[in-house]
C-alpha positions in Angstrom: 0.0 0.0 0.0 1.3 3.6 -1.1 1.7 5.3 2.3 -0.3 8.6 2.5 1.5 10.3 5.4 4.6 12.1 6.8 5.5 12.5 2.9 7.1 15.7 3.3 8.9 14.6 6.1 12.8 14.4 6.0 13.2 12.8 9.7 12.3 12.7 13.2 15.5 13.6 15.3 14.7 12.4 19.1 14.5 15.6 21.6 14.9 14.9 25.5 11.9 15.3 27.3 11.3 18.3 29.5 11.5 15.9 32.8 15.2 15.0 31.3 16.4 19.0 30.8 15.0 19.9 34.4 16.8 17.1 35.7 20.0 18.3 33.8 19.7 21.9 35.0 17.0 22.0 38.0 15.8 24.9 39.9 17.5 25.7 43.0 15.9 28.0 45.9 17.4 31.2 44.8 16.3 30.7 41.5 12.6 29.9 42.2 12.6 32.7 44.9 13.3 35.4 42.0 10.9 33.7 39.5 8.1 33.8 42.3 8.7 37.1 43.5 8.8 38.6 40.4 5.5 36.7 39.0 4.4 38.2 42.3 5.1 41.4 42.2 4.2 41.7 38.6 0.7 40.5 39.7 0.5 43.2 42.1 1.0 45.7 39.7 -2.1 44.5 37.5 -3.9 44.1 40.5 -3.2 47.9 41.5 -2.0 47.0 45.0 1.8 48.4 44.0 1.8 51.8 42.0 5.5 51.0 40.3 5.5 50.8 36.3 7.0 47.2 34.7 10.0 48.1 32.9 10.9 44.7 30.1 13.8 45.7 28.8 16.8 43.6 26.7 17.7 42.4 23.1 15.4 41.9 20.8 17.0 38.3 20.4 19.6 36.3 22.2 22.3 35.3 20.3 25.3 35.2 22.3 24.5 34.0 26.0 28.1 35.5 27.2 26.4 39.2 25.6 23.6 38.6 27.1 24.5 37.6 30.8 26.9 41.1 30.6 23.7 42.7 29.8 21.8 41.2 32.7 24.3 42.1 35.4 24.1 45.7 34.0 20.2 45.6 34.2 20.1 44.0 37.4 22.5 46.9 38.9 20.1 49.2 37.4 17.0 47.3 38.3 18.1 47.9 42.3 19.0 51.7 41.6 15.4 52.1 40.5 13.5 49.9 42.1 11.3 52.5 44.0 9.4 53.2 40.5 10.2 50.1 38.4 9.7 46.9 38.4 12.3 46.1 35.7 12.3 42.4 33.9 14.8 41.2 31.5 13.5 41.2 28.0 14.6 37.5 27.2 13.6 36.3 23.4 14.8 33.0 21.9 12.3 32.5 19.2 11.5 34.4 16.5 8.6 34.8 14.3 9.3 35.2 10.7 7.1 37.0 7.9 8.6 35.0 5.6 12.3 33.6 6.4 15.3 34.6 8.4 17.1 33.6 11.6 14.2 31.8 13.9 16.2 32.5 16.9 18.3 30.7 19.6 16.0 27.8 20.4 15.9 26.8 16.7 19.2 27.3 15.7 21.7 28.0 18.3 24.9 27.5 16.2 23.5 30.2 13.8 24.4 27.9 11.1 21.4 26.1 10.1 21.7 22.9 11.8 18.7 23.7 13.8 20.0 21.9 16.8 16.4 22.5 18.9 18.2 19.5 21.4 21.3 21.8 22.3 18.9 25.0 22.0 16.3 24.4 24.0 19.3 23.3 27.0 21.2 26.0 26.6 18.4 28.6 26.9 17.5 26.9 30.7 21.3 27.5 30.8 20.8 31.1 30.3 17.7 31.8 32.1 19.0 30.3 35.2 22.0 32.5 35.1 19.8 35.3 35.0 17.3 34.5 37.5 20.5 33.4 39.6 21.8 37.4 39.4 17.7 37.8 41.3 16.9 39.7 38.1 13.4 38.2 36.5 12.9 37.3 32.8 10.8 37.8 30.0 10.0 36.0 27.0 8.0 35.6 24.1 6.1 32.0 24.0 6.1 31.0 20.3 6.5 27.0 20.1 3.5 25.6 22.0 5.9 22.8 23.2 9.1 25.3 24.6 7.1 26.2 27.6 7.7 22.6 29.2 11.0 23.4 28.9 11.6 26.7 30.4 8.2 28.0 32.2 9.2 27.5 35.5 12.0 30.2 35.0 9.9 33.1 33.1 8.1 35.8 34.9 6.2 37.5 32.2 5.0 35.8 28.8 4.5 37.8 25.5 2.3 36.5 23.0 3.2 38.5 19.4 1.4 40.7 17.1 1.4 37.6 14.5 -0.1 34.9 17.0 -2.4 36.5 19.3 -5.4 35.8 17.1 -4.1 32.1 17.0 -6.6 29.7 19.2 -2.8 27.6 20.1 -1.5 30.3 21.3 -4.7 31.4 23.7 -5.5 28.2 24.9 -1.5 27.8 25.7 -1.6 31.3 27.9 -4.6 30.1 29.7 -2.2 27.4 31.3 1.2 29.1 31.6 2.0 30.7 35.0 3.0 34.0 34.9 1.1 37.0 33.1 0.5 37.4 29.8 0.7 40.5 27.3 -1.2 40.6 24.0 0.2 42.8 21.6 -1.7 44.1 18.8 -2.1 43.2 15.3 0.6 43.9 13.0 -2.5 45.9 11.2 -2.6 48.1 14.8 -5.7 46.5 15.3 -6.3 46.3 19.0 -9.2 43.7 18.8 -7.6 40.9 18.3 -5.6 41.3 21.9 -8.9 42.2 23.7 -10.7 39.0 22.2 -7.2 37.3 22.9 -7.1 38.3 26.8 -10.6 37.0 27.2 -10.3 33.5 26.1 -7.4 33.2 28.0 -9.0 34.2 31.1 -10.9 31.0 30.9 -10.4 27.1 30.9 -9.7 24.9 28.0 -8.5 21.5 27.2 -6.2 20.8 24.3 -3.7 18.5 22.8 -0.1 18.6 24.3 2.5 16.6 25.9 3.5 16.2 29.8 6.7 16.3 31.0 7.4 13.0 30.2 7.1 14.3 26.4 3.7 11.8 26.4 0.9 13.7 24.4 -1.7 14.8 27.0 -4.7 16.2 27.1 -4.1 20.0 29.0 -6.6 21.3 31.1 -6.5 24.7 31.8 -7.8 26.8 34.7 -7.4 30.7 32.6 -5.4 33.3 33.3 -6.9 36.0 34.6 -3.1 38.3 34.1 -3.2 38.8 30.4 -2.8 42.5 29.5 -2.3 44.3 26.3 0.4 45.4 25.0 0.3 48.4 22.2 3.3 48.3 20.2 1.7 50.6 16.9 0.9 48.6 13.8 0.2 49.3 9.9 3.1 51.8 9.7 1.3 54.1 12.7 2.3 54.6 16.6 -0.1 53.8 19.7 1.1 55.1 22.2 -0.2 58.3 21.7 -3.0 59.8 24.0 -5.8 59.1 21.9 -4.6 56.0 21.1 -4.4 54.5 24.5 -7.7 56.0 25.3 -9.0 54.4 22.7 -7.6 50.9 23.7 -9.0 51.5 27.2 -12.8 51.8 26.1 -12.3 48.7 23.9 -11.2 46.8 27.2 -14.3 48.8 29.2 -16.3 47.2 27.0 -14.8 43.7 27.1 -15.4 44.2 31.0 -11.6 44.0 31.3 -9.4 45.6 33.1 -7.3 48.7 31.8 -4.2 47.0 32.2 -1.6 48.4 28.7 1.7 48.0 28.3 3.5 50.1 25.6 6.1 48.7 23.4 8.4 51.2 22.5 9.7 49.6 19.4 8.3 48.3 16.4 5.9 50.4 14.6 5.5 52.5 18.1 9.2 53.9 16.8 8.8 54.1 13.4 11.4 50.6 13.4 14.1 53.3 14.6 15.5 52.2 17.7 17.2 55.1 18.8 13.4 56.6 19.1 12.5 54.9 21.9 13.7 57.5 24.5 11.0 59.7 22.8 7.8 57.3 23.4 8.8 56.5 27.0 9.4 60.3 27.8 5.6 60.9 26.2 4.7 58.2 28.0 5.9 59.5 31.2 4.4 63.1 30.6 0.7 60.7 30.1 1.0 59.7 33.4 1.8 62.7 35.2 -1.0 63.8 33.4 -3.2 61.6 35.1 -3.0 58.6 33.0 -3.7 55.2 35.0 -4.2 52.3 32.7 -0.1 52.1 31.3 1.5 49.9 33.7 4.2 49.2 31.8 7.0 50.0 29.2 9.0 47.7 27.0 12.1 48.5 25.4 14.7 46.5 22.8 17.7 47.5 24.3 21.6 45.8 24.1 24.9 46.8 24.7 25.2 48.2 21.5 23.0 50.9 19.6 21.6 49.1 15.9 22.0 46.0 14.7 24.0 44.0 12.1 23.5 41.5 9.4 24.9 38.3 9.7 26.9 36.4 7.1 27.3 33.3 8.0 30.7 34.0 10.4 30.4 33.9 13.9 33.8 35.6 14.1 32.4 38.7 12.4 29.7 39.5 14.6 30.5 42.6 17.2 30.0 41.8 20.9 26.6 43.2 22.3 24.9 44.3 19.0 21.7 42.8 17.9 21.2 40.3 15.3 17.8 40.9 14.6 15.4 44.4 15.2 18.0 47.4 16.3 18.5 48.2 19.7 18.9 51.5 21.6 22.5 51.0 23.4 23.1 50.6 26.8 24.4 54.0 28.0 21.0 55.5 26.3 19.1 53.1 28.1 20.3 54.3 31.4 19.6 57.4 31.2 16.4 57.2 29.8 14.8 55.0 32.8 16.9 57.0 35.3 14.9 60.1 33.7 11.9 58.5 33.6 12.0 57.2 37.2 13.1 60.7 38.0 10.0 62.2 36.3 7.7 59.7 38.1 8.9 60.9 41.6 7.6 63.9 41.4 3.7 62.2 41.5 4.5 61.6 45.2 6.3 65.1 45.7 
């Protein structure tokens, strides 16, 4: 009999289960302690029992885990400088969604070279965020492979789910299981219902094909999430975070009978793709909520060592240290001295 399945497969390489990587590189107390305090504390802030704003800020990719762990220690020394007004979370991506093609990030191919070694990826991104959570500084990421989760969960703080796959039902049903809060973006079109209908399925239970951490396929219950946010980060070539903008995002979560919880983005379209802008949308930010504004809890910045980014060509040995491989990135000392203005502005509320 012709078979009639897998025919556009090439292979089925073996992956460890996600019982096998935690047993390779397990929690210890420390570790946990920062990932529940964090998940904590950002709870609190959507809850409006602390008045601080969420600050998610890193590269828009990982790429080099020795670049990125210099980058933590630096955030984590500014995270305890301004920790009266921030809660600040390390931006921590290692999958990327592609329009069409391009580098799918560290998970998928960490040796850059298109081996896609998912195996060594997947283990050396627990590698990385226990380093980080080690330094106490929490972590961010964006949840893009139904599956990674399994993997690394239990060390993430805050979720993202993108412009390109918070309309997708995986993706919902996935949130309303994970364990930390969860922010929508908008469309890529700047279209903010797609978040708002995205937030409320979450927030209840459903059941869905998966695997345990045995790597057995399962069927997941969920209880919801009732932490999932939205996150404005412009769309269809135009800003959001504008005044009018975010007013308008809050009456389409009034009348979802959500609550006004927005994060702004200060990249992507919220930039015009120019990095270097970002400084600009966190200072009109700012000036919003002096102004009385009470539904932005939280900024996110792509921020690295170094300002832009770079191409790759294949050469590992090319690449400069700290410099994204991916979106550009405003550079370190500009990222300082934005948030230390920012937290400076915000003082003044309580003067």
């Amino acid at each position: 009999m012709l078979p009639t399945e897998n025919l556009n497969i090439d292979s089925f390489d073996a992956m460890p289960t996600p019982a096998e990587i935690h047993r390779r590189l397990p929690l210890d107390e420390t570790t946990a302690a920062t990932v529940l305090t964090g998940r904590r504390e950002l709870q609190a802030i959507l809850d409006r029992e602390d008045d601080r704003l969420i600050v998610i800020a890193g590269p828009c990719s990982i790429h080099d885990p020795v670049a990125g762990l210099d980058y933590a220690r630096r955030l984590k020394a500014l995270s305890d400088e301004l920790a009266d007004r921030f809660l600040i979370v390390m931006r921590v991506y290692f999958e990327k969604p592609r329009t069409t093609t391009g580098w799918k990030g560290f998970i998928n191919d960490p040796r850059m070279d298109d081996s896609f070694r998912i195996d060594e990826g997947i283990e050396q991104a627990r590698r990385f965020l226990l380093a980080v959570n080690a330094l106490g500084l929490p972590a961010a990421t964006e949840a893009l492979d139904p599956i990674a989760p399994q993997y690394i969960g239990d060390l993430i703080a805050w979720t993202a789910i993108g412009a390109r796959t918070s309309e997708s039902q995986t993706h919902r049903e996935m949130s309303s299981g994970l364990s930390t809060p969860v922010g929508f973006k908008n469309g890529t079109d700047g279209s903010v219902s797609t978040a708002v209908n995205a937030i409320m399925s979450a927030a209840q239970p459903h059941s869905f094909l998966g695997i345990n951490a045995e790597g057995n396929s399962a069927i997941i219950r969920t209880r919801g999430n009732r932490y999932g946010h939205l996150v404005l980060r412009g769309g269809g070539g135009r800003p959001n975070y504008d005044s009018v903008s975010i007013a308008m995002a809050e009456e389409s979560l009034r009348k979802a009978s959500l609550p006004a919880n927005i994060v702004v983005d200060c990249s992507h379209a919220n930039c015009a793709k120019h990095a270097e802008l970002q400084p600009l949308v966190v200072g009109d930010v700012v000036r919003q909520i002096l102004h009385g504004n009470r539904s932005v809890v939280g900024l996110m910045l792509e921020s690295f060592i170094e300002a832009g980014t770079q191409p790759f060509t294949g050469d590992l040995a090319t690449l400069r240290y700290g410099c994204s491989v991916t979106d550009p990135c405003l550079d370190w000392d500009s990222t300082v001295q934005t948030l230390r203005q920012a937290a400076h502005d915000l003082r003044g509320m309580r003067a």
